[in-house]
VOVEX-202702 format. One record per residue (C-alpha): residue number from 1; chain; x, y, z. Coordinates in steps of 0.1 Angstrom, whole numbers. Layout:
BEGIN
atom n NUM | chain A | xx X | yy Y | zz Z
...
end
This chain:
BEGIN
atom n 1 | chain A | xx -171 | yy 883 | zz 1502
atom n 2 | chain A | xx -197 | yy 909 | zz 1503
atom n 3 | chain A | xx -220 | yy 920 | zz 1476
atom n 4 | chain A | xx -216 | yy 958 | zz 1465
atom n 5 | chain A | xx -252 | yy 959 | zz 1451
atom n 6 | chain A | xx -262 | yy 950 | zz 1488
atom n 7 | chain A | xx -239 | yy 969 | zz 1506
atom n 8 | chain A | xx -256 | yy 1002 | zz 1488
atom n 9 | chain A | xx -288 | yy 994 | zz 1515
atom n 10 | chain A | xx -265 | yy 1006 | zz 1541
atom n 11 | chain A | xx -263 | yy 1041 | zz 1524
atom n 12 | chain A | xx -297 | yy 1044 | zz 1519
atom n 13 | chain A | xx -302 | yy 1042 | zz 1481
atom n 14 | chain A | xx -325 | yy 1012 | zz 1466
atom n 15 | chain A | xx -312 | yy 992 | zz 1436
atom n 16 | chain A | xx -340 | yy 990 | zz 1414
atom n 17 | chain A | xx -334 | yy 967 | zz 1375
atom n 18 | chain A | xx -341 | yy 986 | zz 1344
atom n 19 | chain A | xx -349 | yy 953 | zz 1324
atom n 20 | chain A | xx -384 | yy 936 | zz 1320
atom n 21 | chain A | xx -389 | yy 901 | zz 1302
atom n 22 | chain A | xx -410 | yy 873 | zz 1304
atom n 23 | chain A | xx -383 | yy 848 | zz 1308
atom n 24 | chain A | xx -366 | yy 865 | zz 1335
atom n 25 | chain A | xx -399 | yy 864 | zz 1358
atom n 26 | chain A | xx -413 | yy 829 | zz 1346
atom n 27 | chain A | xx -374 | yy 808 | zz 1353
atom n 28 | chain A | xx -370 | yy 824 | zz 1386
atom n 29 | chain A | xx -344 | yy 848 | zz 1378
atom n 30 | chain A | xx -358 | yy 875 | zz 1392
atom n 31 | chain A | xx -364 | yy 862 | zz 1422
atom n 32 | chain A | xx -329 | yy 852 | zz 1425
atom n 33 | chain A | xx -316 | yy 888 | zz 1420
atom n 34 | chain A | xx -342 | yy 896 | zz 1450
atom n 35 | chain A | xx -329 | yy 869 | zz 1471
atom n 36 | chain A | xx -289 | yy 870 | zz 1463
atom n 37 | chain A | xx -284 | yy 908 | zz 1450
atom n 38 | chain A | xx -310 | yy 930 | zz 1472
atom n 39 | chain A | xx -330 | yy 940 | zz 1438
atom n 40 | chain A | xx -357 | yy 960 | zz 1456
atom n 41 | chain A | xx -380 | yy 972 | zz 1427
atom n 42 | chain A | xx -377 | yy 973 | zz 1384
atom n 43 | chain A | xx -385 | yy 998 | zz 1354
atom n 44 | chain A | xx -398 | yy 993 | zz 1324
atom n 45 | chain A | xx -403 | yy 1017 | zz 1291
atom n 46 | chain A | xx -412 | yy 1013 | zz 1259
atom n 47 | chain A | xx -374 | yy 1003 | zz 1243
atom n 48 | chain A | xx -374 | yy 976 | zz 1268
atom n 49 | chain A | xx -406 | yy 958 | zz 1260
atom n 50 | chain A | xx -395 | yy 964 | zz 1221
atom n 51 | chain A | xx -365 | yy 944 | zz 1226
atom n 52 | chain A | xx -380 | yy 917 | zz 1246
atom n 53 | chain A | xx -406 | yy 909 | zz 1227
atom n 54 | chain A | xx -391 | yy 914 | zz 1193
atom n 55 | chain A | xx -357 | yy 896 | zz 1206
atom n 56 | chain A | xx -368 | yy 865 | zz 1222
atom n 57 | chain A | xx -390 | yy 837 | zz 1218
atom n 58 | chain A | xx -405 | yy 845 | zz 1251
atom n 59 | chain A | xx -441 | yy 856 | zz 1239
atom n 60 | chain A | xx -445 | yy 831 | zz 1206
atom n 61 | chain A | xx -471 | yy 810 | zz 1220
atom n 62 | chain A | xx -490 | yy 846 | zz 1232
atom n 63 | chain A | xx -487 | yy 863 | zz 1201
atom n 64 | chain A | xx -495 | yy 834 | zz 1183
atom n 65 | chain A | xx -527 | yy 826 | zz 1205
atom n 66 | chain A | xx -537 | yy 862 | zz 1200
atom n 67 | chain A | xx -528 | yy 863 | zz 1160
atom n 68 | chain A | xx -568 | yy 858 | zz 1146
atom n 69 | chain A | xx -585 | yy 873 | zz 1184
atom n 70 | chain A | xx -594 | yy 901 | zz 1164
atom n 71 | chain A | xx -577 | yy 930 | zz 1189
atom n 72 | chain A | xx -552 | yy 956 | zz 1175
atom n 73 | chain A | xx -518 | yy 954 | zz 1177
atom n 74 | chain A | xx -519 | yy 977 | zz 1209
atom n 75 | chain A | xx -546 | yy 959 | zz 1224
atom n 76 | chain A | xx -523 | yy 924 | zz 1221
atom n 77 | chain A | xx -490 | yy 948 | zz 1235
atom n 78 | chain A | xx -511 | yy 961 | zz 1262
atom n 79 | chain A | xx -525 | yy 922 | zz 1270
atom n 80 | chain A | xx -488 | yy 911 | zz 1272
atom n 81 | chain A | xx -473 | yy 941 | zz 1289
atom n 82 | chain A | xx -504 | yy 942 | zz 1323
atom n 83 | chain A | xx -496 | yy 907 | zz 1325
atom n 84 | chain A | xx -458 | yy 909 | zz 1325
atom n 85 | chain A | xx -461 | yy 940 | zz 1351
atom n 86 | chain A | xx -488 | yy 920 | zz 1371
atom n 87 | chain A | xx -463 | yy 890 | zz 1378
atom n 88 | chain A | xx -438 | yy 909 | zz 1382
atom n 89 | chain A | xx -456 | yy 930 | zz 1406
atom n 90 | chain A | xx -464 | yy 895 | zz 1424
atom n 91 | chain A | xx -425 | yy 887 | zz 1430
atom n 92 | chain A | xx -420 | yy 920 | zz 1440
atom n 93 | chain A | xx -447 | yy 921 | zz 1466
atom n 94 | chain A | xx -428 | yy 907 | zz 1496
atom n 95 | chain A | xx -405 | yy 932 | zz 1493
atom n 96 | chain A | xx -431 | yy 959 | zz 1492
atom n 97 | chain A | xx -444 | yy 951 | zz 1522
atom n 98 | chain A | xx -411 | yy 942 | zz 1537
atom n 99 | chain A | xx -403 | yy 977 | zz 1530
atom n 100 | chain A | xx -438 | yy 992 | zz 1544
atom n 101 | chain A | xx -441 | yy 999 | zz 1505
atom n 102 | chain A | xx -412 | yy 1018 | zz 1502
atom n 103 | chain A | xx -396 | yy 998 | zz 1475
atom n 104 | chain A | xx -412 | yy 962 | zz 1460
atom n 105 | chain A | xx -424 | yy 988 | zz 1430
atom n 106 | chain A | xx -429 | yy 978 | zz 1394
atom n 107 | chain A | xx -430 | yy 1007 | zz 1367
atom n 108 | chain A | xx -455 | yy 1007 | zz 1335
atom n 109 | chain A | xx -456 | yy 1040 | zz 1311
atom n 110 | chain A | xx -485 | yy 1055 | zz 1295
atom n 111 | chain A | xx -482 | yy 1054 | zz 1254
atom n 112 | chain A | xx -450 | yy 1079 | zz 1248
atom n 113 | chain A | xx -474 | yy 1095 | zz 1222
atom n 114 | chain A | xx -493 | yy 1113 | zz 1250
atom n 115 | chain A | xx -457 | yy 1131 | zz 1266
atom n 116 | chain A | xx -477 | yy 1164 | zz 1252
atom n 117 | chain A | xx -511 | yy 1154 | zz 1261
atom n 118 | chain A | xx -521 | yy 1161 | zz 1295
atom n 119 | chain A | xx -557 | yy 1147 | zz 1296
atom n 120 | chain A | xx -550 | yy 1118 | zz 1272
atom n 121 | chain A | xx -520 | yy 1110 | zz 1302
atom n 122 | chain A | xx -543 | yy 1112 | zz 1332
atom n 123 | chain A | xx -570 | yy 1091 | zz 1311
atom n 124 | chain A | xx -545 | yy 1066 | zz 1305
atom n 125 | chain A | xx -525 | yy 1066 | zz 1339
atom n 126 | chain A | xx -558 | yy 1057 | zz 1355
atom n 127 | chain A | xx -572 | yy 1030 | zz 1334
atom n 128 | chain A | xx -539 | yy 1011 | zz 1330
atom n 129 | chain A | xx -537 | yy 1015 | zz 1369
atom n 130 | chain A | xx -569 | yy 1001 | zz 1376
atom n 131 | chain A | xx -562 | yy 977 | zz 1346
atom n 132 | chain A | xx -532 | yy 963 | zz 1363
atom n 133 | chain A | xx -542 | yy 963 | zz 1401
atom n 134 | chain A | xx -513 | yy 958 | zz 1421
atom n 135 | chain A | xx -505 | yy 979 | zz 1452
atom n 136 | chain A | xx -468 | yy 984 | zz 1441
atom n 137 | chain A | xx -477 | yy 993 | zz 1406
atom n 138 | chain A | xx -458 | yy 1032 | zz 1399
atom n 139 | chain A | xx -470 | yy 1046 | zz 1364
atom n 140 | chain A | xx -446 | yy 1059 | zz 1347
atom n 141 | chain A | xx -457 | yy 1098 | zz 1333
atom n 142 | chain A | xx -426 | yy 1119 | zz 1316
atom n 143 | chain A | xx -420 | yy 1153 | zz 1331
atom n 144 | chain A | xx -430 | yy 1172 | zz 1300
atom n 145 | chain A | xx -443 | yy 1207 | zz 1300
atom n 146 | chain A | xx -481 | yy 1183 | zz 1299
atom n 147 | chain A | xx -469 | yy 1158 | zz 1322
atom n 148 | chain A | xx -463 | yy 1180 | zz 1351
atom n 149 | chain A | xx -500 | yy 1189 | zz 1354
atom n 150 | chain A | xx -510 | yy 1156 | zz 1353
atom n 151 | chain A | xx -481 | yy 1143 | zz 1379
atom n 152 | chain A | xx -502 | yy 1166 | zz 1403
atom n 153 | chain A | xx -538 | yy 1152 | zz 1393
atom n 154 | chain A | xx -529 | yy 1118 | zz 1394
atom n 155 | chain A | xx -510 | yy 1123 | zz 1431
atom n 156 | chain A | xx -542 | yy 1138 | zz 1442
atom n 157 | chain A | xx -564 | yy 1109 | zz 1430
atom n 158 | chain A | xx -538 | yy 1085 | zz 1449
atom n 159 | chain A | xx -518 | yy 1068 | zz 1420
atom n 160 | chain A | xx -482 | yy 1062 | zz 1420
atom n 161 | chain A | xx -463 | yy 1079 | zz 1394
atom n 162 | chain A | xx -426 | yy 1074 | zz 1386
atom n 163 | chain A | xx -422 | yy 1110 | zz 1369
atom n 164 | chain A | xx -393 | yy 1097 | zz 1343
atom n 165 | chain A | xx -375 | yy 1117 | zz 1313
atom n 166 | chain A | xx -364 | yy 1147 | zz 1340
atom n 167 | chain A | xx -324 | yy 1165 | zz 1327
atom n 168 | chain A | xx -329 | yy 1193 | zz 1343
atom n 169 | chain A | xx -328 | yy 1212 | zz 1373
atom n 170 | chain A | xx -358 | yy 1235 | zz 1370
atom n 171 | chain A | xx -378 | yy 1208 | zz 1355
atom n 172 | chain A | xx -372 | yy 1183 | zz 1385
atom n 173 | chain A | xx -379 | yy 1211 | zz 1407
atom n 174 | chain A | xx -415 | yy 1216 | zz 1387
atom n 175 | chain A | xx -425 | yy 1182 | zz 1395
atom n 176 | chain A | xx -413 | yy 1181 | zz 1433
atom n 177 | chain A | xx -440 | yy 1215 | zz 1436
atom n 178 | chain A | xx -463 | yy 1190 | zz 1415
atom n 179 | chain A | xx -459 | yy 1161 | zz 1436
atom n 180 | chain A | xx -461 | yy 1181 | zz 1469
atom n 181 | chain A | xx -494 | yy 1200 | zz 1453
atom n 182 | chain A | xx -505 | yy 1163 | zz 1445
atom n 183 | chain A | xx -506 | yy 1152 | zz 1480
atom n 184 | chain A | xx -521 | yy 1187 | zz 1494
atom n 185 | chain A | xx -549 | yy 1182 | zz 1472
atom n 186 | chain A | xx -549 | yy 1149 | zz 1484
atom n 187 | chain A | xx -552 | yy 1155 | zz 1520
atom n 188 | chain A | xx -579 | yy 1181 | zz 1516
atom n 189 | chain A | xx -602 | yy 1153 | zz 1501
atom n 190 | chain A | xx -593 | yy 1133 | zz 1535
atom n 191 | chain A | xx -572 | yy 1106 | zz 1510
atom n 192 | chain A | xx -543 | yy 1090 | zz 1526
atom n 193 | chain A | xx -512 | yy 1107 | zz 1520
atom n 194 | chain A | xx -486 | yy 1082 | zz 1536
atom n 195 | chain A | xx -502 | yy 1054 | zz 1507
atom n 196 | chain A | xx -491 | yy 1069 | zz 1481
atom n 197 | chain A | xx -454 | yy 1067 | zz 1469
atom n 198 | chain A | xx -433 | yy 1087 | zz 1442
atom n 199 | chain A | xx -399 | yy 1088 | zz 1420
atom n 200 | chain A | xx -386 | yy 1113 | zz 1401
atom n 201 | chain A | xx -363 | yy 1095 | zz 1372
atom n 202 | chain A | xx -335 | yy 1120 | zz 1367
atom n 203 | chain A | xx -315 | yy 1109 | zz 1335
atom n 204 | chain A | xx -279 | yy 1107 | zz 1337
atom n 205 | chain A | xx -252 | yy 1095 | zz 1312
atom n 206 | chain A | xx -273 | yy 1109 | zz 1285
atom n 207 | chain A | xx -263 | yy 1144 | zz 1298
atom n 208 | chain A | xx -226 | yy 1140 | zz 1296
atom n 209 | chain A | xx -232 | yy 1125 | zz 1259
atom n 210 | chain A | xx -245 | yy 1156 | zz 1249
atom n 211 | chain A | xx -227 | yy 1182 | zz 1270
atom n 212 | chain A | xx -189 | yy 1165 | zz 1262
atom n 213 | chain A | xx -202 | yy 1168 | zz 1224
atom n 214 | chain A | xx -209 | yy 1204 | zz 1231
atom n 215 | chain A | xx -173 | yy 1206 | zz 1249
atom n 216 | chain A | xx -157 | yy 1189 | zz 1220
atom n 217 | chain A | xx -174 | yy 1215 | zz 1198
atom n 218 | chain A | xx -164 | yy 1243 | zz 1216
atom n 219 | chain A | xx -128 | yy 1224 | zz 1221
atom n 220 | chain A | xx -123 | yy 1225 | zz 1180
atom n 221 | chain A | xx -131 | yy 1265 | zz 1179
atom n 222 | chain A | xx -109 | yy 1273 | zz 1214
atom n 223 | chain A | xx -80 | yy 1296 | zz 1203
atom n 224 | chain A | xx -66 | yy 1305 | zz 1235
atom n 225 | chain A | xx -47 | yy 1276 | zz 1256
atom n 226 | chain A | xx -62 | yy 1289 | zz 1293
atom n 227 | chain A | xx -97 | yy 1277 | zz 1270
atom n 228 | chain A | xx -88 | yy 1244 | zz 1260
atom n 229 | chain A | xx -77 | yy 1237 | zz 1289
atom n 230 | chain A | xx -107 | yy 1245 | zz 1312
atom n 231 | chain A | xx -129 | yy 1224 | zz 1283
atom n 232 | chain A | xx -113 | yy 1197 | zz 1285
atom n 233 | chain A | xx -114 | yy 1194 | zz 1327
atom n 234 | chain A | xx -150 | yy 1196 | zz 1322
atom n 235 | chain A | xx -152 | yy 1168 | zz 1300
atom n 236 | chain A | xx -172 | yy 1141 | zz 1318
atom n 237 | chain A | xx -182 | yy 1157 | zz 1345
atom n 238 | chain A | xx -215 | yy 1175 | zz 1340
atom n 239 | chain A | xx -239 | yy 1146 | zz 1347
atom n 240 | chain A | xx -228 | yy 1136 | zz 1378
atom n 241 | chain A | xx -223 | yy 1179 | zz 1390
atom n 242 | chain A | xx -262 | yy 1182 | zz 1377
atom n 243 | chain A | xx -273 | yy 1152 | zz 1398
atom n 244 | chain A | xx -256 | yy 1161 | zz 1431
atom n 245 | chain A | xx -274 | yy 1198 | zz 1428
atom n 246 | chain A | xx -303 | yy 1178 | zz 1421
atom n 247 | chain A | xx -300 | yy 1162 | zz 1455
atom n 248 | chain A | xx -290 | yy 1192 | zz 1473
atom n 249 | chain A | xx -321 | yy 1207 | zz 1458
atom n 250 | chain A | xx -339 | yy 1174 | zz 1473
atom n 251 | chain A | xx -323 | yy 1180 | zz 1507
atom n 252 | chain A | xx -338 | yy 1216 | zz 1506
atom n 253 | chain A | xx -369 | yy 1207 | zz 1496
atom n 254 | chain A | xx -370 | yy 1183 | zz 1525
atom n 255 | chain A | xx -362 | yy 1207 | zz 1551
atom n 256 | chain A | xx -389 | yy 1234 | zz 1539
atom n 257 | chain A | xx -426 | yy 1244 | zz 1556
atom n 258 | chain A | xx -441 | yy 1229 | zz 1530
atom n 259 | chain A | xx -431 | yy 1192 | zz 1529
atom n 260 | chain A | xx -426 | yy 1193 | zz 1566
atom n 261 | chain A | xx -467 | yy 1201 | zz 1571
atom n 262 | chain A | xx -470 | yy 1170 | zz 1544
atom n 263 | chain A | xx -447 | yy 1147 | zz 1564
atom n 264 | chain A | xx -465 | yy 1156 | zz 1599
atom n 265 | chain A | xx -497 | yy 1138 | zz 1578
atom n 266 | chain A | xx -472 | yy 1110 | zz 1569
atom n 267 | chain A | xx -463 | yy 1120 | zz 1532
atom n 268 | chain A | xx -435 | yy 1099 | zz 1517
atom n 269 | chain A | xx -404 | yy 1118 | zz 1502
atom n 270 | chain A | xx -406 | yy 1117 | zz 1464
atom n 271 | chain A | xx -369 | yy 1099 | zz 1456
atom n 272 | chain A | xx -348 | yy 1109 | zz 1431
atom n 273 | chain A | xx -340 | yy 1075 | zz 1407
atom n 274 | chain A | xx -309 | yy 1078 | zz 1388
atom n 275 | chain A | xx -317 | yy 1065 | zz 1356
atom n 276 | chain A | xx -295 | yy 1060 | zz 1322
atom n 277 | chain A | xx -268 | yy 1046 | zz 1344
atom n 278 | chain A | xx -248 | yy 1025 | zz 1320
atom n 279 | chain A | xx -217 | yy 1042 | zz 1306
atom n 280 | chain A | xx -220 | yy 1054 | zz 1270
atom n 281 | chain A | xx -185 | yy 1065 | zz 1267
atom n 282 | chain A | xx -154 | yy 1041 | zz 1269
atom n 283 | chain A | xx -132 | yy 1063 | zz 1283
atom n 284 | chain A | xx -153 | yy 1063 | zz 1316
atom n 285 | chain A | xx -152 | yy 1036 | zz 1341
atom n 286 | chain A | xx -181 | yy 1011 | zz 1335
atom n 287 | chain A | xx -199 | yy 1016 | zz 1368
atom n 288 | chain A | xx -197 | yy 1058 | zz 1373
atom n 289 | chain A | xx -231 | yy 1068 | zz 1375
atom n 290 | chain A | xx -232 | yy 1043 | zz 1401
atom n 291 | chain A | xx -205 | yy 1048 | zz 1426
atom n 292 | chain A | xx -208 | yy 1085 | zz 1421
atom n 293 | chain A | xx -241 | yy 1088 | zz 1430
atom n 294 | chain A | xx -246 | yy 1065 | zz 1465
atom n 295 | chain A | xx -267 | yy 1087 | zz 1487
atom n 296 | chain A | xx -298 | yy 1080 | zz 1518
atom n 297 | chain A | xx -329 | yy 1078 | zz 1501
atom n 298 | chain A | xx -322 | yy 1075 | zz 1463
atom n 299 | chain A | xx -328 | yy 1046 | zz 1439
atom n 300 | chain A | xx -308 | yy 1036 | zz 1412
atom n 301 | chain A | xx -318 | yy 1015 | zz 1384
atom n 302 | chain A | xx -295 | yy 997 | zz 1368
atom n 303 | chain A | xx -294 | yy 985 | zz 1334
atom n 304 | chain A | xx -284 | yy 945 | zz 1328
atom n 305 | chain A | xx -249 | yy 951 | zz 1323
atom n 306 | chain A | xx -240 | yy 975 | zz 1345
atom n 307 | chain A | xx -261 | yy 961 | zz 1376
atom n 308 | chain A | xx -234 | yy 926 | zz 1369
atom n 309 | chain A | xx -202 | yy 948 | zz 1365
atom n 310 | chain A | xx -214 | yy 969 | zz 1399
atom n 311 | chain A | xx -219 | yy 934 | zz 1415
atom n 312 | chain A | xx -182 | yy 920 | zz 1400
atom n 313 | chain A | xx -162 | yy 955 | zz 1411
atom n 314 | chain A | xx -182 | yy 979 | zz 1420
atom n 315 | chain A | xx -174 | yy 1002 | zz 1454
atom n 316 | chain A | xx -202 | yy 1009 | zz 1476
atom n 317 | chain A | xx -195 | yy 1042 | zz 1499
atom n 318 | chain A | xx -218 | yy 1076 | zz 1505
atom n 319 | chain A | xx -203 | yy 1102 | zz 1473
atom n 320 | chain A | xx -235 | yy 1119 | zz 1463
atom n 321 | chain A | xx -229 | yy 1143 | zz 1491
atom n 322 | chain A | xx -193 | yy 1146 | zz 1483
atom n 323 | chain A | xx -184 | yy 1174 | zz 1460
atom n 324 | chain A | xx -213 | yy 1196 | zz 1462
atom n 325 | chain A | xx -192 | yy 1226 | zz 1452
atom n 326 | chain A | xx -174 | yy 1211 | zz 1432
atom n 327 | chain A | xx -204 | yy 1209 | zz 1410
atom n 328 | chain A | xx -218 | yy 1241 | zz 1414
atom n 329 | chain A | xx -182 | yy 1253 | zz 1398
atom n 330 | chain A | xx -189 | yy 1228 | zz 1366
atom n 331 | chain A | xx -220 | yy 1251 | zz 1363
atom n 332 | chain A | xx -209 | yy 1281 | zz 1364
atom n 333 | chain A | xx -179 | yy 1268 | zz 1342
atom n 334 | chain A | xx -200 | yy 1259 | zz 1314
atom n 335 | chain A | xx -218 | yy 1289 | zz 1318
atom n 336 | chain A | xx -190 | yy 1314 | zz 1312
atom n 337 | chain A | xx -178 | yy 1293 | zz 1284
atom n 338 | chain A | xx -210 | yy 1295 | zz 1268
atom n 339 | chain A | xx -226 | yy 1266 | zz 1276
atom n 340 | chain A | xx -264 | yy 1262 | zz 1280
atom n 341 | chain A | xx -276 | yy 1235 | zz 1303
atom n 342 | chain A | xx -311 | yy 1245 | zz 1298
atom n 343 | chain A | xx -301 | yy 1242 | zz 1258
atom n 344 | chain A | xx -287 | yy 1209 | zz 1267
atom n 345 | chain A | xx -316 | yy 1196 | zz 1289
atom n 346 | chain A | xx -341 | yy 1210 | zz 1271
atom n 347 | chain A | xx -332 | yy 1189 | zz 1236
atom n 348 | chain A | xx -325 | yy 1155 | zz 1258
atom n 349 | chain A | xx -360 | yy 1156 | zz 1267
atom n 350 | chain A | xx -374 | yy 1159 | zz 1232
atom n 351 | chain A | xx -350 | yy 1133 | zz 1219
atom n 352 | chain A | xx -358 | yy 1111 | zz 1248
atom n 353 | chain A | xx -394 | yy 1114 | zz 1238
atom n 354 | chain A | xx -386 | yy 1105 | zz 1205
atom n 355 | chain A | xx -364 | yy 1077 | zz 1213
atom n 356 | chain A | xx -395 | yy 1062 | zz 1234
atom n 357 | chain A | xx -421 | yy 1066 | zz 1204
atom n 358 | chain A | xx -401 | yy 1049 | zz 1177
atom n 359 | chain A | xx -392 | yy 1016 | zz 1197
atom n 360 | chain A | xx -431 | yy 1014 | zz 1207
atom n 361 | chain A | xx -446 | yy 1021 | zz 1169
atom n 362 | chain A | xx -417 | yy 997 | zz 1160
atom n 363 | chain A | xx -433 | yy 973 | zz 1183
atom n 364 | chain A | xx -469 | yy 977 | zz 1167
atom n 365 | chain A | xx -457 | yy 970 | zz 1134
atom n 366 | chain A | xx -439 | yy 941 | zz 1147
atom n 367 | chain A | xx -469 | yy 928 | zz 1162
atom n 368 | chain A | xx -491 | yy 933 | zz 1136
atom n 369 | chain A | xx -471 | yy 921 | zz 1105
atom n 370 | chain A | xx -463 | yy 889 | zz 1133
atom n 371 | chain A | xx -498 | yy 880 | zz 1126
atom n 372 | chain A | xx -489 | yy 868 | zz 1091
atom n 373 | chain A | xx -463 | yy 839 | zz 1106
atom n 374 | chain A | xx -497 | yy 822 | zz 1125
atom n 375 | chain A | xx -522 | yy 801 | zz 1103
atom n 376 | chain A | xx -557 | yy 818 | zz 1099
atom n 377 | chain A | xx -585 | yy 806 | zz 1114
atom n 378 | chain A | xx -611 | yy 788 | zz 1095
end
């Protein structure tokens, strides 16, 4: 019987793992989901390092050994986090150079309190890069109004970036022209442009959260029946509609002057990585934002429960380039009825931001008031 996470290599889209804990590196799981389910690469972000530390008993004996060293609680998170990333790195390293270091990556983001700090990002991108020191290390940098410019400075200095926290269309666009100004700059210092790798992390069930809570809205207010009626066809279908016109913006992108100069010098293509791909919303089949969006050189990442339902049912088959229309009409749908998507985009990213800086100051706190549970030293 075959496996569906593996049969999406023949489509051309990388499964990647949005999960990161000790336990899972140290007991040999993730090696097994290398060797039995094709894992190629994993993310990691604040609200996943919260929960595993906080929710296991993985990192007792760390925190405990740390308790009375005298560093901060974000000195003793970043101490546990480099060397989580660094072994996972090392497990992932025979697929990175399996995959000519296409895939085999490991993601680590800067402190979500710099998302509007462009200086303080590239500062931080570059120490925890050099901190870490693994060849298939990607830093994760959100595409914020300050992240952009520093996408396209740390590109030029040669540092893989996993641009996350991208909704929209303009705004993935803004960090393609970053990434693409990145390498230029790149190959006029005579750097290497074909070492240097890229994702752009395009959030997806998020956006139908938000956008059917709009359409429910508007649903309530709808007098005429032609209305409620086109409302309700929309429900649960913007997400997928804004990623495949993501793609086809990809596809353009690809074909252009521009990226074809950088790909003569052997630039890689910047990938689009779904992210946010678990279901938030019963009423939608479990594995969606997975089977809808199977395309040649994407990622997915795949949260812990959806990467095991995808395994136990999923369908692998090429969809991301079915449709296309299709989802330029949900646009222009939501657009006569009133709809913003830059409205909707626009406030996912702040919230996102949000959602990233209260799960890592929750952290801190943990870790600091943690250091009342270990005796004192003398």
């Amino acid at each position: 019987m075959s496996n569906p996470l593996i049969d999406l290599q023949q489509y051309g889209q990388s499964v990647w793992y949005d999960n990161m804990q000790r336990g899972m590196i140290m007991s040999g799981e993730l090696q097994d989901l290398i060797d039995n389910d094709g894992l190629r690469g994993m993310t990691s972000n604040p609200a996943i390092f919260e929960k595993a530390i906080t929710g296991s008993t993985d990192y007792t004996g760390t925190l405990g050994a740390l308790a009375n060293s005298g560093k901060s609680a974000l000195e003793i998170y970043e101490l546990i986090a480099v060397e989580d990333i660094q072994w996972a790195a090392d497990v992932l390293l025979p697929v990175y150079r399996q995959t000519e270091g296409r895939d085999g990556f490991i993601s680590l983001e800067v402190s979500p309190h710099l998302a509007h700090d462009t200086a303080g990002t590239i500062r931080e991108a570059l120490r925890l890069n050099e901190r870490v020191g693994r060849a298939n290390l990607m830093i994760k940098v959100p595409g914020t109004r300050a992240g952009v410019p520093a996408v396209e400075h740390l590109i030029g200095a040669g540092v893989n970036i996993n641009i996350t926290l991208l909704f929209g269309q303009k705004n993935y666009q803004q960090v393609a022209a970053a990434y693409m100004a990145g390498l230029e700059k790149l190959a006029a210092s005579d750097g290497d442009v074909a070492a240097v790798a890229s994702v752009a992390s395009f959030f997806i069930s998020r956006i139908d959260t938000l956008a059917d809570e709009y359409i429910e809205t508007r649903l309530q207010k709808a007098e005429r029946a032609s209305e409620r009626l086109a409302l309700r066809n929309l429900l649960g279908k913007t997400a997928i509609a804004n990623a495949k016109l993501a793609y086809a913006s990809y596809q353009e992108m690809c074909e252009g002057k521009r990226w074809q100069k950088l790909a003569a010098r052997g630039a890689r293509t910047q990938r689009l990585l779904w992210a946010s791909t678990s279901t938030k919303n019963p009423a939608y089949r479990d594995v969606i934002y997975v089977e809808e969006l199977i395309g040649a050189d994407t990622v997915n990442t795949i949260p812990e429960t959806t990467f095991n339902a995808f395994r136990e049912h999923g369908v692998a088959r090429a969809t991301l380039e079915e449709g296309v229309e299709e989802a330029r009409d949900v646009m222009a749908a939501l657009k006569e009825l009133g709809i913003s998507m830059d409205e909707i985009t626009s406030r996912l990213q702040e919230d996102a931001v949000r959602l990233f800086v209260e799960p890592f100051d929750k952290l801190l706190a943990a870790i600091e008031s943690g250091r009342k549970t270990f005796p004192q030293r003398a």
